[in-house]
LUMPA-297500 format. One record per residue (C-alpha): x, y, z. Coordinates in steps of 0.05 Angstrom, whole numbers, plus 5000, padded with zeros to 4 digits. Layout:
REM residues N
XYZ/...
//
This chain:
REM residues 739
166637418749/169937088810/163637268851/159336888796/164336308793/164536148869/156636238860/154935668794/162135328798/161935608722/168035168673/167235828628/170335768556/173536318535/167436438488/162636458547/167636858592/168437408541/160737488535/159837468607/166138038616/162838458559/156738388602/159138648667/162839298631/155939428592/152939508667/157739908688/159240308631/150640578633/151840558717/147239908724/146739618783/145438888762/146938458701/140738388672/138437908616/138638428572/146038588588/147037828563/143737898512/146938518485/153338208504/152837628459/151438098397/157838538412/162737968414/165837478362/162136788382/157236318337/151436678343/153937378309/157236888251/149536618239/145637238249/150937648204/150338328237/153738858228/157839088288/157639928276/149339918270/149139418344/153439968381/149440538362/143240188370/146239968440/147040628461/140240888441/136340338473/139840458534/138141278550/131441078518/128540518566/133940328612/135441008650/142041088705/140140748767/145741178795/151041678784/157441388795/161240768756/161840168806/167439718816/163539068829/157138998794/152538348812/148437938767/141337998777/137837318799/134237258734/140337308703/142636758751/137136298738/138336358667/145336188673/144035548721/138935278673/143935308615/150035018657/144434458695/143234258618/148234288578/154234298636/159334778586/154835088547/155935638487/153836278463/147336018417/145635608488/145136268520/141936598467/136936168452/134836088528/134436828537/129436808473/125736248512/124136758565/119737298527/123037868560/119938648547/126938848533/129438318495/122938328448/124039038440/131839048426/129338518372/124338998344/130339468334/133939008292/127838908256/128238198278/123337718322/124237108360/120436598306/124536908244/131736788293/129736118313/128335808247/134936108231/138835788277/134435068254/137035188180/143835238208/143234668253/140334168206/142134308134/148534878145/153134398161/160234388126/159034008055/164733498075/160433288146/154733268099/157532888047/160832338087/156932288145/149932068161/145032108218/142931348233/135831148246/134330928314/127430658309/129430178248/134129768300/132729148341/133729388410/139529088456/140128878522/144928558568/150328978552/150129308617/157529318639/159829418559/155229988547/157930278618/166130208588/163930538531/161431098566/166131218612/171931138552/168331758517/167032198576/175132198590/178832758571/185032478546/185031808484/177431848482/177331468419/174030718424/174530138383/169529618394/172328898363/168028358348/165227908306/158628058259/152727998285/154527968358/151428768359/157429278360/152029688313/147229578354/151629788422/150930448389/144030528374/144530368452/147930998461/144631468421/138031228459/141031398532/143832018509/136832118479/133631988547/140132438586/142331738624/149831948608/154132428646/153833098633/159633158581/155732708538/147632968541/149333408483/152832978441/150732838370/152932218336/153932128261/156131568224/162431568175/162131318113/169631318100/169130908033/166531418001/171631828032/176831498008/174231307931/173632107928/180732137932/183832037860/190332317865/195632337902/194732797961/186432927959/185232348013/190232728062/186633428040/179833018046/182232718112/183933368136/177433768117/173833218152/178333358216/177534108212/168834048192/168633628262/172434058304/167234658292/162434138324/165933978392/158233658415/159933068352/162232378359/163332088302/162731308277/166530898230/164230288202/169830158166/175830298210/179829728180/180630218121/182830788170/188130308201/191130098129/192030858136/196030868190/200730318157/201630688094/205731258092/201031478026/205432148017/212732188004/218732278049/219632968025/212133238041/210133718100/205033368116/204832578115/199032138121/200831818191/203532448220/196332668209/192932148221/196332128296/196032858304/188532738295/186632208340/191032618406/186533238389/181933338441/176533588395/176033018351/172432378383/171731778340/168831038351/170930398304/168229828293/172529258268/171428528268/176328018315/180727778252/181628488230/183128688306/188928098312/191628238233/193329028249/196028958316/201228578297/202929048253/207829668279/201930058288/199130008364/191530118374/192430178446/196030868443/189931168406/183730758427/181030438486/179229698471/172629438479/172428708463/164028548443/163727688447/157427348438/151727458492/150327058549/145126508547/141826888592/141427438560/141027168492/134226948507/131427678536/135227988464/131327458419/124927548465/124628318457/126928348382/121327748376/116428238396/118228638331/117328068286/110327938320/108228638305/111428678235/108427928207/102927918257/105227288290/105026908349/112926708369/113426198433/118326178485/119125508459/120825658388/125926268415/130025738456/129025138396/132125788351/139025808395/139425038399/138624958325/143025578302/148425298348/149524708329/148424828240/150025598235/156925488256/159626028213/155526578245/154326878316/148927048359/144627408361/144027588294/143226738268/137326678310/134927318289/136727098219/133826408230/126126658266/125027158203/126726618152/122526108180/116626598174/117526758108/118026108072/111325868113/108026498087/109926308011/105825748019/097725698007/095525528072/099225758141/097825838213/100426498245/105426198286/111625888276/112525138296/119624688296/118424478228/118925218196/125225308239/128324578209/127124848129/129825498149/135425178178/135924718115/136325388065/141425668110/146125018124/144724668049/143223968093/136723608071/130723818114/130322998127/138322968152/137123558204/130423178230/134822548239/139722888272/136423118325/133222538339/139522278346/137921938415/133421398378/140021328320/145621268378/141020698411/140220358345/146720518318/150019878339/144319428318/144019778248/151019668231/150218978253/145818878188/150319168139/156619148165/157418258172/164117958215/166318648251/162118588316/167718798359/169719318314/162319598313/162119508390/167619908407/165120588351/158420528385/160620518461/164521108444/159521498402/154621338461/158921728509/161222318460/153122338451/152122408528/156622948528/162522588571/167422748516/172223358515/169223968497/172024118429/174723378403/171323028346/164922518359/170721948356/177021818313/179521108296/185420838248/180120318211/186319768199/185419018167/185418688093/182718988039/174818968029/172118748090/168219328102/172319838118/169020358078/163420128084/162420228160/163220978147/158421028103/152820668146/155221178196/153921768157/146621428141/144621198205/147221848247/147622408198/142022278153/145722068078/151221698057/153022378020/154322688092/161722238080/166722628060/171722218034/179622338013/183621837972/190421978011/193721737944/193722417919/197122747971/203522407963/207123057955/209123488008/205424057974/199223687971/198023978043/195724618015/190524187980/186924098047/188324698085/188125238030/194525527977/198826008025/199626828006/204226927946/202126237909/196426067852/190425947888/191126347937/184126557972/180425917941/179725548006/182924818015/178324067999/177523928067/176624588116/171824808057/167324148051/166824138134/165424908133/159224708092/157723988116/160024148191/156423408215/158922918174/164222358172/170922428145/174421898122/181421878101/182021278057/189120908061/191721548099/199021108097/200321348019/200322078038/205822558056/207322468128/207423238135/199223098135/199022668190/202123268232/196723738199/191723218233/195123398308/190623988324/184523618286/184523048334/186323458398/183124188391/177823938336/179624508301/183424738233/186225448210/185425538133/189725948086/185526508103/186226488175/179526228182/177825728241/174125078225/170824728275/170723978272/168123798343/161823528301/165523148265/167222348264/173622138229/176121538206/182721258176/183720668141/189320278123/192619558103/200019748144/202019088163/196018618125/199518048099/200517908023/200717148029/193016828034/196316218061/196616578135/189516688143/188415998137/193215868195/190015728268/192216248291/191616718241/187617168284/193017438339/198817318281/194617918241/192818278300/200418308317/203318428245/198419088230/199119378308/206819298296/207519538233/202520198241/207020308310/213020268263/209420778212/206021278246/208821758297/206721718371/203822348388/199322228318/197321508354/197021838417/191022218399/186521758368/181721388415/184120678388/186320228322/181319788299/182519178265/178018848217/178018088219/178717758153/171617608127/169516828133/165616368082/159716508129/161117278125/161217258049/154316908042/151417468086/154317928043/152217597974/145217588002/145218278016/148618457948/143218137908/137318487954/141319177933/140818817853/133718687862/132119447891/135119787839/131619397781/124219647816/128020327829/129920357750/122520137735/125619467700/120819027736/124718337731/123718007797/129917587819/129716777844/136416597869/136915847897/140715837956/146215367928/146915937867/149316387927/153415797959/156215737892/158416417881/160716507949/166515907953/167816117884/169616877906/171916727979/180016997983/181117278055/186117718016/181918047982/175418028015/167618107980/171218597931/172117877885/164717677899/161718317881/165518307811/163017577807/155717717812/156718347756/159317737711/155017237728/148117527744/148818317721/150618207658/146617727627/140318177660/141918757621/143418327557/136318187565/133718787573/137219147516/136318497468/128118447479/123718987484/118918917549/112119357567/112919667627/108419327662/111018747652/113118317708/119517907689/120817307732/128417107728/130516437752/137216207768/139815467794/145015037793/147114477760/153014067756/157114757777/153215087723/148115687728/141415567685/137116097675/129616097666/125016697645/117816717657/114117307636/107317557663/103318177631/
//
């Protein structure tokens, strides 16, 4: 044996060795010259190894066939016993080519290799055992595939290679995780991550280079099975069965030393650790074993877990790092993004018979960035490319390629944002060059205020902004109605598509410090727990929009600290330890801090820099610095002017008139211009803005419309001219109809 060791460098088990001894003393013992195949052969039937357990022989019948076979075709070579017998080079080569492939190799290695090599002996030693090669080989395939311990059967499965998108560019994490399993000592991984960035599909990677032997040698003759420890642990009733479970599992595994095994589900495993499941007073407690396990050098074991899970139980006593190696899986490369969603393209192509550009693969990443915000790459482009095929294929008539527009109302069933918002948005070049002009037509008085929002916007478009702060965040500050409100609203239009992309909060009910969890999310231990809070849930869904915090000075002040991390990081952690982004995000504050309550000031000549000085004091005075510190300025709205109003009176009627055609009431409106005049000296208070004009016009021009309407019954297609003038500070009214 030292002769053959200094000759293969053999790492013998003690299985091997004892095969290989019995060997040498069978030469001997019939005054052989040479271990012969045969001798190894024989060798492996006299001993207690895996091979004798399969086969079930009986021990008394193999040593009296032994020595028959022998006198009858293997005759004494010579006449004395020697001290040092040699293996035969046959017997050499045999051994090599078990070691070259399978480095430490067992007893049904050997066996089957010497079966491989249709010796005259061998076949006839068979023949004496009433046995041949095809009947022992499909044998030892019943007890390789289906003779497997019921409890490795049960709970674990073989995955399916070919079903998985293949990965690539995970060069140096696929080399960690190699390395991790081929050591001898903590040989257990855990690869953390979030869904969809491939930790499933790292081992698919795996099982493909050990497929191809592109691993080091302790790992060509590995098998991997997946765990399903769920139904593991919904087996387990009573107290005790998950430990006995547990521990069958161990011991099935252990038999196998060639078996990795992986678990989906570790975060189950590690609640295991936590809980001490069995008493004080047991032998045998659940962590104890569980420990015990995971040091064992036969039992290997990689775990999947996502990031949140990862963070949660290692702050708990239990430390991962003393049992697995960590192997942190992020999101790919843009790089090699693009090469993953190129080659897993190729699959779609063959399975829809498609045609998928270059250009659609990188108009994929740019779109799932920026509205799939709650899910990671690669796996929302994936996502993205297969459901833009299959709603174009639900229609009548479709090409065989994919084009932007399938990837917009795939986006749109994903992100619940009309398919007309998303095309706005990303034409948002032409909406940031307008944006100015727009509000300039709805918004009437606030130039500067609209000026300094659009210069900003501008350069948060261009990119020149910090990475993760909102678009732009402004304290909206001035008397009441002058368009406050109103300017968010034409923002959410004009950029994002819809006034309904404003999300807005009446600050008035959050007065209460416990009105924070309203926003954020009700903490562990409280009703409501789990639900999600008004505002991280309505960005999580609407993550472009504008929020507006109306009269933000009525809330708790504890919520203007909450808004700290908004304004700086652009982010916000819910109850459920969720992060919401709002880097997409514009937000806007109003309030009337420091607006005066006596309309006899705005009349003053200087009312303008008296205001200005009053509401810049007086939200200084309110709000705390670091909460001012972070906003990129206060805007103040300029009392609206007699000129202002009549703007805005002609542009209330023009929304009047549209939503008469809209409601098919087809009364067409003729307003004199000394009607508006009229209305508009009769609203104008700078204290209170057009909120006095609109009511005006629902008195004087609303209401007496829909007393006509419900009063007289009209055809549809009717035309209804109304007619209002003035005379003598009265309104007259004239009706002309026209079928």
């Amino acid at each position: 044996m030292i002769l053959l060791n200094s000759i293969l460098k053999l790492n013998c088990t003690k299985e091997i060795f004892n095969v290989l001894l019995t060997a040498e003393k069978l030469s001997n013992k019939y005054s052989h010259l040479y271990v012969e195949p045969i001798h190894l052969f024989i060798s492996i039937l006299l001993t207690k190894n895996l091979v004798t357990s399969i086969l079930n022989l009986n021990q008394i019948n193999i040593n009296l066939l032994v020595k028959y076979f022998f006198f009858n075709y293997l005759k004494i070579q010579n006449n004395y016993i020697t001290l040092k017998t040699l293996f035969s080079i046959n017997s050499l080569k045999l051994l090599n080519k078990s070691l070259y492939k399978n480095n430490i190799f067992n007893s049904l290695d050997l066996f089957l290799m010497l079966l491989k090599e249709n010796n005259f002996l061998i076949n006839n030693f068979l023949k004496f055992l009433s046995k041949n090669e095809y009947n022992i080989l499909n044998l030892f395939n019943i007890y390789k595939n289906n003779n497997i311990p019921y409890i490795l059967k049960k709970y674990t499965y073989i995955p399916e290679n070919n079903l998985k998108t293949s990965l690539i560019g995970r060069n140096y994490e696929l080399n960690i995780l190699i390395e991790n399993l081929s050591k001898s000592i903590n040989h257990n991984v855990l690869i953390v991550g979030n869904t969809g960035v491939g930790r499933t599909s790292l081992i698919y990677l795996l099982i493909k280079k050990i497929q191809q032997q592109k691993v080091p040698n302790k790992l060509k003759n590995k098998e991997i099975r997946f765990l399903n420890l769920i139904n593991l642990i919904k087996d387990s009733q009573y107290k005790g069965d998950l430990e006995k479970n547990f521990n069958s599992l161990i011991i099935a595994s252990k038999l196998y030393p060639n078996l990795i095994l992986v678990c989906l589900d570790i975060n189950y495993l590690l609640t295991l650790f936590n809980l001490n499941l069995s008493t004080e007073q047991d032998s045998l407690s659940s962590l104890t074993l569980f420990k015990s396990t995971f040091i064992s050098k036969n039992f290997q074991l990689i775990g999947i877990i996502s990031s949140k899970e990862f963070l949660k139980y290692k702050k708990q006593t239990f430390n991962l790092d003393n049992f697995f190696n960590i192997l942190i899986l992020t999101e790919p490369k843009t790089k090699d993004l693009f090469n993953i969603l190129t080659i897993s393209s190729l699959k779609l192509e063959n399975f829809y018979n498609i045609k998928i550009s270059p250009n659609i693969i990188e108009e994929s990443i740019k779109l799932s960035k920026k509205y799939l915000t709650n899910k990671f790459f690669p796996i929302k482009a994936l996502e993205l490319l297969d459901t833009a095929w299959v709603k174009q294929i639900n229609k009548k008539h479709y090409n065989n390629y994919l084009e932007k527009k399938n990837l917009i109302q795939a986006l749109s069933y994903y992100s619940n944002i009309p398919t007309t918002n998303i095309s706005k948005l990303n034409n948002k070049k032409n909406n940031i060059i307008s944006l100015e002009y727009n509000l300039k037509k709805k918004i009437f008085g606030q130039n500067k205020a609209i000026e300094k929002i659009s210069n900003k916007l501008k350069i948060s478009y261009l990119g020149l902004k910090e990475k993760n702060k909102p678009l732009g965040s402004w304290i909206l500050s001035g008397p009441s109605g002058t368009g406050k409100t109103e300017l968010a609203k034409q923002i959410a239009l004009i950029l994002f598509g819809s006034e309904k992309e404003m999300i807005r909060f009446d600050m008035s009910e959050y007065k209460e410090g416990h009105s924070l969890s309203k926003l954020i999310g009700t903490p562990p231990g409280y009703v409501g727990y789990g639900e999600g809070g008004y505002l991280t849930e309505a960005v999580n869904k609407k993550p472009y929009c504008v929020i507006l915090f109306d009269e933000i000075e009525k809330a708790h002040k504890d919520i203007n600290d909450l808004m700290l991390q908004i304004l700086d990081d652009g982010r916000l952690t819910d109850s459920n330890g969720n992060n919401i982004d709002f880097s997409n995000t514009i937000i806007l504050f109003t309030s009337n801090l420091g607006c005066p309550k006596n309309s006899s000031l705005y009349f003053s000549n200087l009312y303008n820099n008296q205001i200005n000085n009053l509401i810049t004091n007086a939200i200084i005075e309110y709000f705390k610095p670091e909460f001012l510190n972070r906003l990129d300025d206060i805007i103040i709205f300029k009392p609206l002017t007699i000129i202002n109003l009549e703007y805005i009176c002609t542009k209330f009627l023009n929304n009047l008139q549209v939503q008469l055609i809209d409601n098919q009431n087809f009364i067409y409106l003729f307003i004199d211009y000394n009607v508006k005049l009229f209305l508009v000296k009769l609203a104008y208070n700078p204290l209170y803005g057009a909120r006095p004009l609109k009511r005006l016009i629902e008195i004087l021009i609303e209401k007496p419309i829909s007393d006509l309407l419900i009063n007289f019954n009209f055809i549809l297609k009717d035309k209804l001219y109304f007619n209002i003038s003035l005379k003598n500070t009265k309104l007259i009214y004239q009706i002309k109809l026209f079928s």
